[in-house]
BAFI-3210 file (N, C-alpha, C; in Angstrom, 3 decimals, decimal comma, padded with zeros to 6 digits):
// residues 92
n [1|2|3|4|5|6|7|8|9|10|11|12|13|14|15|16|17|18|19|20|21|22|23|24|25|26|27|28|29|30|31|32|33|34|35|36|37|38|39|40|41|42|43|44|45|46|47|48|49|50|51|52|53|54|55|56|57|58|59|60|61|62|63|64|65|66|67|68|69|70|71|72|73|74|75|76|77|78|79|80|81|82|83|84|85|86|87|88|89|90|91|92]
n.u [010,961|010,257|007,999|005,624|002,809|000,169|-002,720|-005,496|-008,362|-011,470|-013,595|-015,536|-015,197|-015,088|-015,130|-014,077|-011,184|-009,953|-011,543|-011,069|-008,133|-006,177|-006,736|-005,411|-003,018|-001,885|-002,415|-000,361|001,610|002,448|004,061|006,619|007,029|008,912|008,292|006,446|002,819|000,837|-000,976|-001,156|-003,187|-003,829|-003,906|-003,533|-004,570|-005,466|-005,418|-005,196|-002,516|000,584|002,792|005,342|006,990|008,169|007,787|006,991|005,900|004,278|001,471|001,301|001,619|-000,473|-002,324|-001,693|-002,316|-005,508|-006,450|-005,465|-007,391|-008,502|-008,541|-010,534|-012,774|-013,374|-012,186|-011,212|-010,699|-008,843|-006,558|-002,725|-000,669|002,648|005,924|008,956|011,774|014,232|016,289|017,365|017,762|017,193|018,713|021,002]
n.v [-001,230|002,266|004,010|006,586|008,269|009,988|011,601|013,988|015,656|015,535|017,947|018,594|018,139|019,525|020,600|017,670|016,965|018,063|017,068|014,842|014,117|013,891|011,178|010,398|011,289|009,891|007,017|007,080|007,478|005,044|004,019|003,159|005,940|008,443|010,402|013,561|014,879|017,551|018,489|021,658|024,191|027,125|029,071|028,389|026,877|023,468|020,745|017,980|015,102|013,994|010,903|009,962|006,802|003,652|000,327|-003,247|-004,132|-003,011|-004,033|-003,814|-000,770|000,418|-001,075|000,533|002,573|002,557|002,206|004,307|006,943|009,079|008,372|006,095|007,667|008,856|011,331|011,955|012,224|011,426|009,196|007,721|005,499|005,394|003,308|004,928|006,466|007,505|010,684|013,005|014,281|011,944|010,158|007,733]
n.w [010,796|009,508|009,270|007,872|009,242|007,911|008,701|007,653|008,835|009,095|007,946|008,957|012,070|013,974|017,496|017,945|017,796|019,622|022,217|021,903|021,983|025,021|025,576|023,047|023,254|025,312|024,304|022,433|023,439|024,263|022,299|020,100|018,698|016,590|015,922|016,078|015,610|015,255|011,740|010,299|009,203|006,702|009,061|011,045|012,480|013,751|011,899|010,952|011,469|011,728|012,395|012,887|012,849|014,774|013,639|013,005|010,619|007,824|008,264|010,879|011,366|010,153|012,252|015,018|013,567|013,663|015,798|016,861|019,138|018,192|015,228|016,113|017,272|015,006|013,727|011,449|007,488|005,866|005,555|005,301|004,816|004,863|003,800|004,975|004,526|006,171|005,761|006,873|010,360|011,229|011,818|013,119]
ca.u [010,791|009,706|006,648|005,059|001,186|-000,585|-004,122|-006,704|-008,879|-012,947|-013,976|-016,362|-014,857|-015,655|-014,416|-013,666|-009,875|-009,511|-011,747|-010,392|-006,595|-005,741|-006,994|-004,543|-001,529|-001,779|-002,222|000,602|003,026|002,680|004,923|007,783|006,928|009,995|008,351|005,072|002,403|-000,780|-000,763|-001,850|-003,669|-002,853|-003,957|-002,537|-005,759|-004,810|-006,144|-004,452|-001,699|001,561|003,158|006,705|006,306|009,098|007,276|007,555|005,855|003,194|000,319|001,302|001,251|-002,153|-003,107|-001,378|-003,590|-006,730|-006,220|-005,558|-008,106|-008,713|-009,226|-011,594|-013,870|-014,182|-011,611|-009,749|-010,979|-008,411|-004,860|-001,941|000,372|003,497|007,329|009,573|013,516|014,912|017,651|017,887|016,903|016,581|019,956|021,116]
ca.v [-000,344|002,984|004,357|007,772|008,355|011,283|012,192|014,804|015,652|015,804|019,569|019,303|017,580|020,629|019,846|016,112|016,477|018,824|016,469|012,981|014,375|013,247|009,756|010,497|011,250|008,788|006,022|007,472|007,477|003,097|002,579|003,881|007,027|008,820|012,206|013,268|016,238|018,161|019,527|023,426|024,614|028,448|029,918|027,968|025,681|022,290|020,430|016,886|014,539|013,875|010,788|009,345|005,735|002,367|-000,777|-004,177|-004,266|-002,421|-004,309|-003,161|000,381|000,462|-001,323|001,359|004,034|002,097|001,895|005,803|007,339|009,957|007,526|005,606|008,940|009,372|012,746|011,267|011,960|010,367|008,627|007,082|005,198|004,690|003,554|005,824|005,949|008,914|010,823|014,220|014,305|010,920|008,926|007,397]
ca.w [009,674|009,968|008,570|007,882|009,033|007,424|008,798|007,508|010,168|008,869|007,950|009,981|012,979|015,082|018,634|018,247|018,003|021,381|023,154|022,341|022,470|025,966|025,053|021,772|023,925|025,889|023,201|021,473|024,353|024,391|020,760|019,167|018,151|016,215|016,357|015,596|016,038|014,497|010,732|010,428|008,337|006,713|009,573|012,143|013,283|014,070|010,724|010,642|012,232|011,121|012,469|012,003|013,617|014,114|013,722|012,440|009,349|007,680|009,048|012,269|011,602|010,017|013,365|015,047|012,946|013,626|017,400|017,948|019,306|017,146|014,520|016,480|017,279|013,777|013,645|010,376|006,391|004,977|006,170|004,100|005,653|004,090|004,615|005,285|004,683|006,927|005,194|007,792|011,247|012,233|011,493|014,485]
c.u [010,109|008,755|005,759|003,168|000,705|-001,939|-004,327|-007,660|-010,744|-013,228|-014,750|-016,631|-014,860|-014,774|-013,629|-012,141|-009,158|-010,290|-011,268|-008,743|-005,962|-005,772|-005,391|-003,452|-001,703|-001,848|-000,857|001,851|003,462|003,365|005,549|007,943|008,354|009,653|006,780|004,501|001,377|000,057|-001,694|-002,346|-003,092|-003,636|-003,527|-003,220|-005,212|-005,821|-006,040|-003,371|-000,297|002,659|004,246|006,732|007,281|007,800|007,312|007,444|004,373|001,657|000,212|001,471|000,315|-002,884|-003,132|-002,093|-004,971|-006,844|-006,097|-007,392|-008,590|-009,419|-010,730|-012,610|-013,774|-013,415|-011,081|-010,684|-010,353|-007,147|-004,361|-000,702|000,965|005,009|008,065|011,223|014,064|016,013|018,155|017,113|016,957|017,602|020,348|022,676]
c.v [000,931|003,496|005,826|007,654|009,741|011,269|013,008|014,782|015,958|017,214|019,524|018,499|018,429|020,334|018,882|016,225|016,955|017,768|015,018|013,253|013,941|011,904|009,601|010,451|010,172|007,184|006,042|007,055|005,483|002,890|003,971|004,766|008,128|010,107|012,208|014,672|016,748|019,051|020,890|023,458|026,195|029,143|029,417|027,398|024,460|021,122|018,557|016,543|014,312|012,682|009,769|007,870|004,371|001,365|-001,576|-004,279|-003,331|-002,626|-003,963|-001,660|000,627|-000,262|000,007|002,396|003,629|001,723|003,098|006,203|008,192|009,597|006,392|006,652|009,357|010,680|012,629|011,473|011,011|009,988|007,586|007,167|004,703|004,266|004,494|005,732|007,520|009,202|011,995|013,739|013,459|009,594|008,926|007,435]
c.w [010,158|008,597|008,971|008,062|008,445|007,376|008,642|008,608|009,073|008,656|008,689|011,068|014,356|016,004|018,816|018,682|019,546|022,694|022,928|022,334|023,661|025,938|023,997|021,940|024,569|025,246|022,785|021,975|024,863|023,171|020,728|018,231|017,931|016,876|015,879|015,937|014,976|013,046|010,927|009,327|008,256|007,935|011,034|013,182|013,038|012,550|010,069|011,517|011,346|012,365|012,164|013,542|013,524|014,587|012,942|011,232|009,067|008,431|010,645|012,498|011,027|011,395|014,653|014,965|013,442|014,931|017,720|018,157|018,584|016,085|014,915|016,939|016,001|012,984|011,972|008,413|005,631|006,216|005,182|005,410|004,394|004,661|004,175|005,758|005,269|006,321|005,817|008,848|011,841|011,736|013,021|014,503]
res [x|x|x|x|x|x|x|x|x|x|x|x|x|x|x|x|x|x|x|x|x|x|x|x|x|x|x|x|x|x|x|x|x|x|x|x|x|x|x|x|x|x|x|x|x|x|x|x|x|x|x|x|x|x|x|x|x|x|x|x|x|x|x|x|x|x|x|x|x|x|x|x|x|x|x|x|x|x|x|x|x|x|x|x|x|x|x|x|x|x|x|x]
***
């Protein structure tokens, strides 16, 4: 199944997300990541995550979320994981 993550990043997460990012890629690059990548904010600061994710069942992409790094340094206000039925982009 595939499943949408949507992280918020802390307002006042200062640094955190530039220094645990290599950790972040590198997590990221072990599962079945469709596509994925930082939300902007309007001015074009890195503000949140956005990713599109195959895995078995929900409980395994909330493990997923709760295993990035990012999330484990604390970078994260909110996140909503949900599933996700691709209808552009990502038909095979």
């Amino acid at each position: 199944m595939i499943f949408a993550i949507h992280a918020l990043d802390r307002s006042d997460a200062g640094s955190l997300r530039a220094e645990t990012r290599p950790t972040h890629l590198d997590y990221v690059a072990g599962f079945d990541v469709a596509y994925g990548g930082p939300l902007l904010d309007a001015e074009g600061d890195m503000c949140g995550s956005l990713v599109i994710l195959e895995a078995e069942d929900l409980a395994a992409a909330e493990a997923f979320a709760a295993g990035d790094p990012y999330a484990v340094a604390g970078l994260f206000e909110r996140v909503e994981i949900r599933g996700f039925r691709p209808l552009f982009g990502m038909q095979d």
